[in-house]
C-alpha positions in Angstrom: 0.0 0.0 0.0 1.4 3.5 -0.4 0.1 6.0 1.2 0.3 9.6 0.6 -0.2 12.6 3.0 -0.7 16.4 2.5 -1.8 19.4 4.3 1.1 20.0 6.8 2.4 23.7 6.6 3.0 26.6 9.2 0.5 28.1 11.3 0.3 30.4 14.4 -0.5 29.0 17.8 -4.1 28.4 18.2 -4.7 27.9 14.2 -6.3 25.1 12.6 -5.0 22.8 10.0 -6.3 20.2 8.1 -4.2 17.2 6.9 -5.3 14.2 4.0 -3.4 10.4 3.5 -4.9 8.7 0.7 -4.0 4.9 -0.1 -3.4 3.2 -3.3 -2.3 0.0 -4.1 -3.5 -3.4 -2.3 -5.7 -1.7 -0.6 -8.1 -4.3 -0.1 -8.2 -5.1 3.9 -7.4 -2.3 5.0 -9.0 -1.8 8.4 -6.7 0.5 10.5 -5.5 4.1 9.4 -3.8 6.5 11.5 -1.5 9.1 12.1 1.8 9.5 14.2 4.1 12.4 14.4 7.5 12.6 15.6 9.0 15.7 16.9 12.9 16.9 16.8 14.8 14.4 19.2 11.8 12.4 20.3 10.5 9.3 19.5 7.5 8.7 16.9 4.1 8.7 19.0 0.5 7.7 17.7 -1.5 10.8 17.6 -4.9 9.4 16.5 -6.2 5.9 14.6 -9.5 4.8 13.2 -10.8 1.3 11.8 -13.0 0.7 9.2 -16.4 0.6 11.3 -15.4 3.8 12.7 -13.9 3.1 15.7 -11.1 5.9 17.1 -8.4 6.3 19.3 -6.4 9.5 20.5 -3.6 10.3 22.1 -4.1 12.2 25.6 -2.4 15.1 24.1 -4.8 15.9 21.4 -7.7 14.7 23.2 -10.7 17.5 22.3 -8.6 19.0 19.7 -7.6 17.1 16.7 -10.6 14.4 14.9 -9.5 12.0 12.8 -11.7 10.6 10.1 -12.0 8.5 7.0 -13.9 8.1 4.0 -13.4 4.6 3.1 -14.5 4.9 -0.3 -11.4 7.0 -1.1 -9.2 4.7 1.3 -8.4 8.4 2.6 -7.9 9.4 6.0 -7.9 13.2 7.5 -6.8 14.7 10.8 -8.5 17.6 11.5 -6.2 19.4 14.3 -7.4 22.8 15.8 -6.2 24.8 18.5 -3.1 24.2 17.6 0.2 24.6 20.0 3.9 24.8 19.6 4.3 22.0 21.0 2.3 20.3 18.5 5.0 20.7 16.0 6.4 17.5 14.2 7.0 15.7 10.9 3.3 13.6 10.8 3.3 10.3 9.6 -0.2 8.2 7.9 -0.4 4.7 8.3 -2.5 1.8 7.3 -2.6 -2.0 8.0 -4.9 -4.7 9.1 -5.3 -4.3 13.0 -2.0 -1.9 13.7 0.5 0.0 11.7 1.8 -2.0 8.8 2.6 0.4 6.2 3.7 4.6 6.4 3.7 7.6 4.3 6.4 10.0 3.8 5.5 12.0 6.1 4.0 16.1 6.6 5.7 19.0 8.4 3.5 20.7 10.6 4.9 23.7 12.1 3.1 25.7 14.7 4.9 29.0 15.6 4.3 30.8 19.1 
């Protein structure tokens, strides 16, 4: 599966951005999409999933601020982030798999600035 993400950019604490990872491929089975991020010097950390039948998971961290979503008919998944913070800022990752993380996208900068 390949997956590719778009959307990441730079934005002012407190902003909203919107980001898109569509699959191609063998995309048949696909149940779990997601996103990570890793920031400078830290590890890779799940920020949000979502199966097929719509179940989701979040992070803590982004609990109340960022939805994920997908519209499986596009094999496409978005993460809708507002109220953004610096801290926030991070190269994020897409996934995709069966039950967990199998395979990632390049990756999108998002930048929020204080």
């Amino acid at each position: 599966v390949q997956l590719q993400a778009s959307g990441g950019g730079l934005v002012q604490a407190g902003g909203s951005l919107r980001l898109s990872c569509a699959a191609s491929g063998s995309i048949f089975g696909i149940n779990y999409m997601g996103w990570h991020r890793q920031a400078p010097g830290k590890q890779r950390e799940l920020v949000a999933s979502m199966t097929r039948s719509g179940s989701t998971n979040y992070a803590d961290f982004v609990k109340g601020r960022f939805t994920i979503s997908r519209d499986n008919a596009k094999s496409t998944v978005y993460l809708q982030m507002n109220s953004l913070k610096p801290e926030d800022t991070g190269v994020y990752y897409c996934n995709a798999g069966t039950m967990a993380p199998r395979d990632w996208g390049k990756g999108t900068q998002v930048t929020v600035s204080s």
